[in-house]
C-alpha positions, 0 to 999 in steps of 0.5 A, spaced: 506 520 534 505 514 531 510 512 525 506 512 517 503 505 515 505 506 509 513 506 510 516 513 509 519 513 516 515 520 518 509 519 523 502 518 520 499 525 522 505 528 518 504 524 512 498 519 509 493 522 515 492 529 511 491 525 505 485 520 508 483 526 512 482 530 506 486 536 508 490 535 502 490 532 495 497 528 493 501 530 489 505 525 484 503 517 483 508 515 489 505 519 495 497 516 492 500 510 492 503 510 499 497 514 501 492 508 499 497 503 503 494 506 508 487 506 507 488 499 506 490 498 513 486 502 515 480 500 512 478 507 509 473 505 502 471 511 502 478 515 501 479 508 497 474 509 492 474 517 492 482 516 489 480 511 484 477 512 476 470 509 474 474 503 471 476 500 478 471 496 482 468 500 488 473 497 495 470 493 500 472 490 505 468 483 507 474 479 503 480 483 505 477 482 513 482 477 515 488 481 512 493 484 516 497 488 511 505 489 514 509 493 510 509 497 504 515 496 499 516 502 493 521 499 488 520 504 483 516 509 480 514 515 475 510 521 475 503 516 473 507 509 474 508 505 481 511 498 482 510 496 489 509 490 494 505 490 499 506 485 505 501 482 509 498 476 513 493 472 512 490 466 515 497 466 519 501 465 513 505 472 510 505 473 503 507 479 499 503 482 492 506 485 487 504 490 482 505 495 477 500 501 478 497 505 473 494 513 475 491 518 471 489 524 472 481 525 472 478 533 474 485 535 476 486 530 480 491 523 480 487 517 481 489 509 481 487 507 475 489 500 473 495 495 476 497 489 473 499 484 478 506 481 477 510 474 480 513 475 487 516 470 492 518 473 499 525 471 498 528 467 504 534 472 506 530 478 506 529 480 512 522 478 515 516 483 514 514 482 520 517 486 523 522 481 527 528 484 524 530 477 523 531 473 516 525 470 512 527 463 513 529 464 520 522 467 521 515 468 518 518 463 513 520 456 517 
């Protein structure tokens, strides 16, 4: 089995997949928000868009195509509030996005609501998101 995109150490089939497969509803911000990392991996709009409020703009891929997300960061979070930093790959340079997530909840269910995106750097000690195990600047970050 193979591990869960979104970073919780579970396999995928015990964790995001019955989310996106709709066999399940999350239950609190952090398991939507680590759920919706893995339909962005995934490319799933659909699920994307369906945990979404009507104030979000519908997901599509066409600009995200060239983006290889690489590992999910959970800082913090509440029972509607999420900050995170989503590592990813982009024309062969590694950035990372961080925001601080808003969910609500609309017909008895938590959906992504709003996010303001905040200053972040990938710090050089870090270890690399890529995966390599080594640090940042002995990485990714030359």
């Amino acid at each position: 089995m193979s591990a869960c995109y979104c970073g919780s150490g579970k396999s995928f089939a015990l964790c995001c997949q019955k989310f996106l497969d709709k066999k399940e509803i999350s239950s609190d911000a952090q398991e939507l928000m680590r759920s919706r990392y893995s339909a962005f991996v995934s490319k799933n709009a659909e699920y994307l868009n369906n945990t979404s409020t009507a104030n979000v703009a519908e997901v599509k891929f066409n600009a995200l195509d060239s983006l290889v997300w690489l590992r999910l960061k959970i800082e913090s979070f509440t029972e509607n509030e999420v900050t995170f930093k989503a590592y990813y790959k982009d024309a062969g340079k590694v950035q990372v996005l961080r925001e601080h997530s808003f969910f609500i909840k609309e017909s008895g269910r938590l959906k992504y609501d709003a996010g303001v995106i905040l200053e972040s750097k990938i710090e050089r000690n870090e270890i690399c998101p890529c995966g390599s195990e080594k640090k940042y600047k002995k990485c990714c970050g030359k």
